[in-house]
N, C-alpha and C positions, 0 to 999 in steps of 0.2 A: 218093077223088076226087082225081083229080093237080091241081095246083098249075098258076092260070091266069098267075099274074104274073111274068113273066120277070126281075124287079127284084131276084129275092128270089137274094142271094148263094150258093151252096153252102158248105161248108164241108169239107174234107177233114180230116183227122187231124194230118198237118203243119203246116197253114196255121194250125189252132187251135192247137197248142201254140206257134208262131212267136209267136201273136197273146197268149197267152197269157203269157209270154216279156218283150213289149215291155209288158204291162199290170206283171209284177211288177219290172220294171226300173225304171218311175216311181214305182213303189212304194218300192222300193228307194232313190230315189235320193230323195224324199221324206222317208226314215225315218233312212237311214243317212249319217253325213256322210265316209264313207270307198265308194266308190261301187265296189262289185266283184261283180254281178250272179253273172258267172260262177263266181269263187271261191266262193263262198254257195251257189251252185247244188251247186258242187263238195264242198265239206263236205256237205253233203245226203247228196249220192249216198253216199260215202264213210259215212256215219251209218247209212243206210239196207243197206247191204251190210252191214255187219259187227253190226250186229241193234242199233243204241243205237236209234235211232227204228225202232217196232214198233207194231203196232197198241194195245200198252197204253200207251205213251208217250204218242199220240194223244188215244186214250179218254179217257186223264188229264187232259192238257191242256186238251181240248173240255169235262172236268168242272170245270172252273176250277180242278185240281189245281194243286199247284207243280210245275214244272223244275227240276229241280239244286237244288231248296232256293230256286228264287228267286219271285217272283210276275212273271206279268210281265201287261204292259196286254193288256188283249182285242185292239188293232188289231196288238199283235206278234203273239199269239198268232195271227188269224187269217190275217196274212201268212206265220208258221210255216209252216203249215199249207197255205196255198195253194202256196207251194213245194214242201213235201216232196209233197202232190198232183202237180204237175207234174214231177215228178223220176221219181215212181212212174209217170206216166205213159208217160212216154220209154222208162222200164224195159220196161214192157209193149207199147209201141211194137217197140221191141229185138227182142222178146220172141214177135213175133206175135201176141199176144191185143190184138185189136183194141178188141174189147168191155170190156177192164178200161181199157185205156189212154183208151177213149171215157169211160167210168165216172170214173177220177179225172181227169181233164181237167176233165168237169163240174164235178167236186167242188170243182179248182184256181179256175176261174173263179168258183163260187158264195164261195170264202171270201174272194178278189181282191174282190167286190163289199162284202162287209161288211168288209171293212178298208178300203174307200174310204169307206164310209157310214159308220163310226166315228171314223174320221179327221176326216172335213168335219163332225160333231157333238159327239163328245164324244172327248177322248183316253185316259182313263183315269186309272189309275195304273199304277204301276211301279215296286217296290222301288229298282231304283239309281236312277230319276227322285226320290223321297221323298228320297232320302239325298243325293242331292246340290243336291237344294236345300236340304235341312236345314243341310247342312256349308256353303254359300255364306251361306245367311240368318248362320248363328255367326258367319263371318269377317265378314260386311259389319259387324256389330254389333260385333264386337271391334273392325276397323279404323275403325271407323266416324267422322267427324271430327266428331261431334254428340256425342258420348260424354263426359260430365265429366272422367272421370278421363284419358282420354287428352290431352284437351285441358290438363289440367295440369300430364301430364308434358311434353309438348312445350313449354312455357311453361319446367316446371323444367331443360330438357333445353337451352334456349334462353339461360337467362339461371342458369347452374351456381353452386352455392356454392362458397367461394374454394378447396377442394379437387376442388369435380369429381362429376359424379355418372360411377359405371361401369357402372352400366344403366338402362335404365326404370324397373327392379323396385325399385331401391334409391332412385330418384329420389321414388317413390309411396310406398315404404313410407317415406321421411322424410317427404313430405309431409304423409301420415296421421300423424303422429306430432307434427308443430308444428299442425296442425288438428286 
């Protein structure tokens, strides 16, 4: 039955991956705070050519496996993934096979949409996200100006006995030692 509504856009191969393109570019610029679409785009390809992302690297990943030893949150993961999609698709674009390139294009768009939908609900985790809050949560706490003992060396540190302290470390461990 052809299609009565003249409203309805078409979509060519181009236009979609363009489209496709500008969706992972605010993704991109969303995620990443050093903003380089292309270069990213560019390792891909590059990744992709020379066999490191393969279809078991994928498998892995979509299995919530590790990367390189790392974990990373689902909305990278599916941002991954929606690029090296669109990478592959280009390739096949290149390529003449219309049908694969139409094929992951899809796929690029469907993972662009759950990394939109996991972003605006939940972010996940992420190994270096854990670890560097861990290591800020320590520092704040060590520098922290609520903390007794800092507060006493800056006090001892303030007001020196008639020699002098030469560090903190020495300023505290007398302190503990007249307390």
């Amino acid at each position: 039955m052809p299609v009565r509504d003249q409203n309805f856009e078409t979509h060519n191969l181009n236009s979609t991956i363009e489209k496709t393109l500008g969706i992972l570019s605010l993704l991109f610029h969303r995620l990443e705070s050093k903003f380089d679409l292309s270069g990213h785009m560019s390792g891909i390809h590059q990744a992709i050519m020379d066999g490191t992302i393969n279809t078991e690297t994928i498998d892995q990943e979509q299995d919530n496996h590790t990367i390189q030893s790392k974990i990373r949150a689902p909305y990278k993961s599916h941002f991954h993934h929606a690029c090296v999609y669109t990478e592959l698709a280009k390739i096949k674009q290149r390529e003449c096979d219309e049908n694969a390139a139409w094929s992951f294009i899809a796929q690029a768009n469907y993972q662009a949409g759950l990394t939109f939908g996991i972003l605006s609900t939940y972010l996940g985790v992420d190994e270096e996200e854990v670890l560097s809050k861990h290591c800020s949560k320590a520092a704040r706490s060590r520098h922290s100006i609520h903390d007794p003992e800092r507060k006493e060396v800056v006090k001892l540190l303030s007001y020196p006995s008639s020699g002098g302290w030469k560090s903190e470390k020495e300023a505290l461990e007398c302190h503990h030692r007249t307390t």
